[in-house]
N, C-alpha and C positions, 0 to 999 in steps of 0.2 A: 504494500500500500504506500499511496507518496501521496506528497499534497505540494503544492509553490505557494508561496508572499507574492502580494502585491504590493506595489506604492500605496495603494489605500488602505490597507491592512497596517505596510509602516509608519504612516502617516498615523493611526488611530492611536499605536501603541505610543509614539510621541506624546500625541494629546493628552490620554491616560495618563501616562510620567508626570507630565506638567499639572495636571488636576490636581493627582495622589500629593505632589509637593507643595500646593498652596496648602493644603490641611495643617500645617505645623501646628506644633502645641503651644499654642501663646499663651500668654497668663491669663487669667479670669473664669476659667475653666471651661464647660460649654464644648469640647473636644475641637476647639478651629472655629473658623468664622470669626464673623465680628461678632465684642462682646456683645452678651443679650440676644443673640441669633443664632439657632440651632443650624445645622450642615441642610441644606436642602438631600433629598430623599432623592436619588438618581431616578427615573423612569427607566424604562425596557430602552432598548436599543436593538435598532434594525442591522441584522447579522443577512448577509447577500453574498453571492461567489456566485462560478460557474463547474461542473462537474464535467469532465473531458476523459476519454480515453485514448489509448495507442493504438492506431486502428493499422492494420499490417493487409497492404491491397492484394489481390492476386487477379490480375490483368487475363494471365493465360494460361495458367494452370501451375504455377509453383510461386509460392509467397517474397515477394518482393519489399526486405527488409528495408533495402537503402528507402523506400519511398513512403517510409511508414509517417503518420502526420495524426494529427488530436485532430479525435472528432466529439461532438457533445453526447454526455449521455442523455437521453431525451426522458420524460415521460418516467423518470426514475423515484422512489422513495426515497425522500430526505428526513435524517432525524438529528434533532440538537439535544444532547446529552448532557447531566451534570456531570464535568469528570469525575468526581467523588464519590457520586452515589450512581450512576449512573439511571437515575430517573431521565426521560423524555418529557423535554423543556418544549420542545416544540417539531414540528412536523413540517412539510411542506414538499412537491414534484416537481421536479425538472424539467424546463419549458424544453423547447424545440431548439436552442439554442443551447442547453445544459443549463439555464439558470435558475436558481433561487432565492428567494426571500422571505424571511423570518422575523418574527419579535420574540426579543431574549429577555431574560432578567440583567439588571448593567452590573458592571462587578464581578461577576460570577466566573468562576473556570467550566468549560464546557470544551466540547470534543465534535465535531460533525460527522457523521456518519452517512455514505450512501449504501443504499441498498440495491442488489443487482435484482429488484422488484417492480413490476407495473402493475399498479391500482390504478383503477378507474372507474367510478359508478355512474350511471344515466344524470342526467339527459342526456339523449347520444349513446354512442358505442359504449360498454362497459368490459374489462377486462381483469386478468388476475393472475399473472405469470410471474415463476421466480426462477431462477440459476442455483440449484444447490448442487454438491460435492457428495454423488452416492456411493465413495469411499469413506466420510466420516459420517456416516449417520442421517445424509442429507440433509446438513447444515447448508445455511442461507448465505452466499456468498457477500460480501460486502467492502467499502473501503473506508476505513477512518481517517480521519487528520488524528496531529498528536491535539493533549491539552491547550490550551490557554484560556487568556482571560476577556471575556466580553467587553471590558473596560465602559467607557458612560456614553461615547460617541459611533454614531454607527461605521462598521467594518466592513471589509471583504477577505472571505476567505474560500479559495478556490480548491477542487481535487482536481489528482489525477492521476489514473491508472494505467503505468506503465506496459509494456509488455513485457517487460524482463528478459527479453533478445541483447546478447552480448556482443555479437557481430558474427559468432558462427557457433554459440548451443545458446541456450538459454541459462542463463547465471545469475539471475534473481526469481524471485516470484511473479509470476505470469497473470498478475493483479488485470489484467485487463480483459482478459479473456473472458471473463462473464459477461464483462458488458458488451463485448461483442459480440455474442452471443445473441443479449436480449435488444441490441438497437438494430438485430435484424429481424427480429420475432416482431419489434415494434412498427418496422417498413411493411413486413405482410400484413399487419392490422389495418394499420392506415390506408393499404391500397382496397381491401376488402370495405372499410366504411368509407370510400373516398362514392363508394357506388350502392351501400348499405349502410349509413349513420346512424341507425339504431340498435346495429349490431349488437346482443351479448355474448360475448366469447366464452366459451367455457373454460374453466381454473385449466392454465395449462401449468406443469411444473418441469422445468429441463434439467438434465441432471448432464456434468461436465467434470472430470478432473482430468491432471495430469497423466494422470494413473490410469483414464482408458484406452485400451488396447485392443485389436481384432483379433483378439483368441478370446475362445468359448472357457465360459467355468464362472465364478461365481462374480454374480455383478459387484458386491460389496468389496471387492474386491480390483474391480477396474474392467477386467472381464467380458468386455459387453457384444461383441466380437465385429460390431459394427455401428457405424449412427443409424437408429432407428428409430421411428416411431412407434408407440403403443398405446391401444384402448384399454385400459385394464378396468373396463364398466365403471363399475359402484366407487374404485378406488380412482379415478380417474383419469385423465391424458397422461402420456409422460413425452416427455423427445429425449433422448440419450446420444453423448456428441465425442465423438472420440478424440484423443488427448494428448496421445502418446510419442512424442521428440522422435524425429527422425526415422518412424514408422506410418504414422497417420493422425495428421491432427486437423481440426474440423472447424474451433473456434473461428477462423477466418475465412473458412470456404464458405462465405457466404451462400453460394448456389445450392450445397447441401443443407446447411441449414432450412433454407426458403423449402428447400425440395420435400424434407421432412414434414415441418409446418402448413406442405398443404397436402398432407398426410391428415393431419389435423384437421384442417378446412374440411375434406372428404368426411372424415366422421364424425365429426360438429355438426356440419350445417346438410350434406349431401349423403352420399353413400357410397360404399367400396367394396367389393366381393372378392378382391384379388386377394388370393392364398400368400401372396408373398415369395420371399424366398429369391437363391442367385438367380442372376439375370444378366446381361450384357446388352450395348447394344445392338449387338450385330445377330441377336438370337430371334429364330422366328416361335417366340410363347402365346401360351395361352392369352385368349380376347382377356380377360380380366386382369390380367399381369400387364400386359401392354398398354390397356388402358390407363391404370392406374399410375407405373413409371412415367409414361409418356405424359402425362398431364403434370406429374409430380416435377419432372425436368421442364417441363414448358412454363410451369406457375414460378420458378425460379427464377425463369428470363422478365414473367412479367410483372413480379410483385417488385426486381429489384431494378427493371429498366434495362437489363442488358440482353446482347444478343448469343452469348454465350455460357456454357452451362461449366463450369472449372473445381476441379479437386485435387489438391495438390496431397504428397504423398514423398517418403524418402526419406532419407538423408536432408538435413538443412530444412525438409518442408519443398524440394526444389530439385526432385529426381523428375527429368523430363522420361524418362521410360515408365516410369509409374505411376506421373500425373496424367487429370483428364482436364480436355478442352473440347468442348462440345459444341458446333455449332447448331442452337435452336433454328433455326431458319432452315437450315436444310433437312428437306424428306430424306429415307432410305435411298440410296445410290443403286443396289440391287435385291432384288426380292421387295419391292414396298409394299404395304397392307395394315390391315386391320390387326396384323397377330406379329407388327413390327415397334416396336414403343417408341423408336425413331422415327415413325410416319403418326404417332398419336401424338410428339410433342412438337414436329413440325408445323400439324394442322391445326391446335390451340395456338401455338405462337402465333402463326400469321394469323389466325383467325382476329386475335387478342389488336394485331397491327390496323389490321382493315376494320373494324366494326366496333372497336371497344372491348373494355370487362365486360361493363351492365349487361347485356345479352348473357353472356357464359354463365356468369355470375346466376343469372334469373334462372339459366336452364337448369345448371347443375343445383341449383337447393330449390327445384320449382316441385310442385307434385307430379308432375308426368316421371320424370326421370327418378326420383327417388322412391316412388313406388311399385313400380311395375314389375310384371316377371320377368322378362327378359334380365340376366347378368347384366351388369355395367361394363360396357364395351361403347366404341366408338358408334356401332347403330343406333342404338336406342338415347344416346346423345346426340345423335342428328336428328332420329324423328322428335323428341321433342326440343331441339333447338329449332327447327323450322315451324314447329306451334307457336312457341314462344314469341320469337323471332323474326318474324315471317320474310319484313324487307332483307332480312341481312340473308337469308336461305341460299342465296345465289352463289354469295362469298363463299360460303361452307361446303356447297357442291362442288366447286373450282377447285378448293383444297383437296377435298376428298378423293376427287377423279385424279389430281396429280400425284395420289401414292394409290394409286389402283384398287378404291374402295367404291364399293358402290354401293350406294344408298338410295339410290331413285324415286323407290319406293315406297319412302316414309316408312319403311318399317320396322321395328326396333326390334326385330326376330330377324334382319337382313335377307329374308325371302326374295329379294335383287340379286345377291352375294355370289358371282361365280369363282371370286380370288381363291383355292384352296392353299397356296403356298405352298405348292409343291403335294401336299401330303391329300391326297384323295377324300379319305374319310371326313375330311373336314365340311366340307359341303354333300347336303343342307346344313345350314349353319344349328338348323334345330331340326330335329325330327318329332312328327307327332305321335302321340298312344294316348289310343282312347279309354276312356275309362271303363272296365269290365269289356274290353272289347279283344281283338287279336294281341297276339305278344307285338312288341315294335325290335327290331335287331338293330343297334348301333353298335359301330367300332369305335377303340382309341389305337395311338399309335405313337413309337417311341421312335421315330425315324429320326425326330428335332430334339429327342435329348429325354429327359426323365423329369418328372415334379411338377412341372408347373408351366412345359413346353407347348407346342400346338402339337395338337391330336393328342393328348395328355387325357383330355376330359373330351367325353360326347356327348350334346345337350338335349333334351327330349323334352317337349313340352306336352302339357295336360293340362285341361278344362276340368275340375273339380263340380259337377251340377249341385251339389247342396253342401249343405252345412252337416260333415259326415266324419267317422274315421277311413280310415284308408289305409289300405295297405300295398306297400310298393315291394316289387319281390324284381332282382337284380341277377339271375343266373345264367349258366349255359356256356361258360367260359372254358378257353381250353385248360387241360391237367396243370398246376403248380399256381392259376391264376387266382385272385383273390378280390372280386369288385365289390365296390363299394358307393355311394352316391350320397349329396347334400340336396335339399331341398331349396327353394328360393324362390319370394316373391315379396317385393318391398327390402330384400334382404337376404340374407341366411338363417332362416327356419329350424331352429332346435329341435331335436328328435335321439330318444334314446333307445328305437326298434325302427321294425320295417314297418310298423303302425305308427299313422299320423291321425291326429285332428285337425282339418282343416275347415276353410270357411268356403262357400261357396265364388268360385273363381279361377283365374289363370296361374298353374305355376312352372316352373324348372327344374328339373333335372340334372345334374352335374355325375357324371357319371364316369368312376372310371379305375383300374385295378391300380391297387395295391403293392403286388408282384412286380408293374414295369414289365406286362407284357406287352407285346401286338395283340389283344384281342378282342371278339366280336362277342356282346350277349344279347340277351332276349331280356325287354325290359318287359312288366303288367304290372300295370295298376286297376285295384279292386276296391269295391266298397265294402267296408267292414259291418 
């Protein structure tokens, strides 16, 4: 933690000196003053600075120390401290510029403290993110001045949070890194109510040390095996940001951080069905994985204004073989499609250039899109972007046809869809079974790789007629195979048999084995 003087600050503590000195003990008792007149009673005194951090740029994909510069911390918790007791004198947030202002008791020794926190309650957007350290217990990151004295005249006292970069390791404390952290959490906020002002954002908490690492084992530990996001329901959001000197550190990749946070976005305000998991860009995965990286890397270029998506990694922060630089603007170069996350962050980026957020924004947390059965894929983001949306539809067909998607159809089942990517079984993009009706035979396929690749999962849709249980029965695979299936409509649908509850209506199917075979089963669904 550091803090700099001002001239205003030097100048105060003068004043003070000079005040404290007219006090002398002159005769007649009265402690000072003239005789017959008590000391007047000092008032509060306005205590003011600015809070700035080390902000470490990264241009093109590896951290470019020489050009590091203070930037504000914005929209930050400020607290005024008694040094002694350390009761909270007073409170106040950090403008957009890092500034604050306060009324103190005069006299007093006190301490300022920022907090790597953003409060903020209505009118307006309201929010409640912090930066804690989930190797000590997920304590609250923060920066203190040292002591002093408030003296009777008002001051300025400024922070500032280094980065503790020596010129080639890091050889102090890395005091800035939280806040780098949260004035990029702050930019996605802002860009999000720049087009929804009454946004409530849900309690986000990030967790960040030195100490994390992309090896698997225990997070309290550093552990985390990469920056991720997580819904963990009733306990809440988390983002987790890797830390770790000359292997992979995150505080300053900005694009990943943005990229995580609208991870966030997704399960806040919209929806996500993608399983997760490795991925690359040059992979051709599953519609759900695509979608959701592909938007993940495109909300990066637009929440922070740029045209590139960068993760630097290495040695120094600034191994060119093992950082990324991503151009958002360009589709897939070979193979493009719906099951490319490179042609899904393409088509948000430009979309975002030509037309605005407000459209996207409208579609992705609108009811079409977050309800429906159809997965979250780039289809059913177009049929209801072009409901929503309607003049801009044109824009988003243009995109769409230049990475060889077709949507023509409005239909968020992509019943248009002749792109298989190579892999057959893909198309129909859904297959239908009727309920109590013939078995339906869909395949999957590991041609593109295992987990979570295209032809991974085969989709079969079903009209539910009433408000029923049901029972969905998955067999007929070849010897060592092992299928399995999630349900899906508004969502992923909890189920602990091949008996569901459901309500009368459309759902999905996700279908697919276990083993990491090539195989073809026979799906039925029946009414219980």
């Amino acid at each position: 933690m550091s803090y700099k003087s001002t001239s205003a600050w030097i100048a105060a503590c003068v004043a003070v000196a000079l005040l404290a000195g007219c006090g002398g003990g002159g005769g007649g008792g009265g402690g000072g003053g003239l005789a017959g007149f008590p000391l007047p009673v000092a008032g509060p005194v306005t205590l003011s600075g600015t809070a700035t951090y080390e902000s470490v740029p990264n241009p093109s994909g590896t951290l470019a120390y020489a050009n590091a510069a203070p930037k504000p911390v914005r929209g930050a918790m400020v607290e005024v401290l008694n040094a002694a007791t350390s009761a909270q004198l007073a409170t106040a947030t950090t403008d957009d510029t890092g500034a604050y202002a306060v009324s103190v008791p005069a006299n007093t020794m006190i301490a300022v403290r920022v907090k790597a926190q953003l409060v903020r309650s209505g009118p307006g957007a309201s929010w409640d993110v912090t930066v804690r350290d989930n190797t000590r217990s997920g304590g609250l990151y923060t920066m203190q001045s040292p002591a002093f004295s408030s003296g009777a005249v008002a001051l300025v006292r400024d922070l500032y949070a280094p980065s503790g970069w020596g010129g080639s390791s890091y050889t102090e404390d890395r005091v800035a890194a939280p806040f780098a952290i949260l004035d990029t959490v702050y930019t996605a906020m802002q860009k999000v109510a720049s087009v929804a002002p009454a946004t409530a954002f849900p309690v986000l908490r990030v967790f960040w040390s030195p100490n994390n690492a992309p090896s698997s084992g225990s997070i309290a530990a550093g552990q985390i095996g990469t920056t991720f996001f997580v819904d963990r329901g009733g306990n809440g959001r988390e983002i987790y940001v890797l830390g770790k000197e000359d292997v992979d550190t995150d505080e300053y990749d900005t694009s990943v951080i943005a990229h995580e946070w609208g991870h966030y976005y997704q399960s806040s305000f919209s929806r996500d069905d993608s399983m997760g998991g490795d991925h690359s860009q040059s992979q051709r995965t599953d519609r759900r994985l695509a979608f959701s990286e592909g938007w993940g890397n495109a909300w990066s270029g637009i929440a922070l204004g740029r045209r590139n998506y960068v993760d630097s990694a290495g040695a120094q922060q600034a191994s060119a073989r093992e950082s990324i630089n991503i151009d958002l603007s360009a589709g897939a170069a070979t193979v493009p499609g719906w099951y490319r996350e490179t042609s899904i962050q393409s088509i948000f980026w430009n979309l975002n250039q030509q037309v605005g957020f407000k459209p996207i924004h409208d579609t992705l947390t609108g009811f079409q899109f977050r309800s429906g059965a159809a997965v979250t894929s780039i289809h059913p983001f177009s049929a209801a972007f072009n409901a929503t949306a309607p003049g801009s539809a044109p824009a988003l067909a243009a995109l769409l046809g230049g990475q060889s998607i077709n949507a023509t159809d409005n239909d968020p089942f992509g019943g248009a869809e002749t792109n298989d990517g190579g892999i057959p079984v893909t198309i129909p993009m859904y297959r239908v079974a009727t309920v109590g009706g013939a078995v339906t035979q869909t395949c999957v396929s590991n041609d593109a790789g295992t987990g979570n690749k295209l032809g991974n999962f085969s989709y079969v849709r079903f009209s539910a007629p009433a408000n029923r249980s049901y029972q969905i029965v998955v067999n007929g695979g070849p010897p060592g195979s092992n299928p399995d299936f999630d349900i899906f409509r508004g969502g992923l649908i909890a189920r602990t048999g091949n008996t569901v509850s459901l309500s009368a209506g459309e759902y999905v199917l996700a279908v697919t084995d276990l083993s990491s075979l090539d195989a073809c089963f026979n799906v039925y669904v029946s009414i219980q």
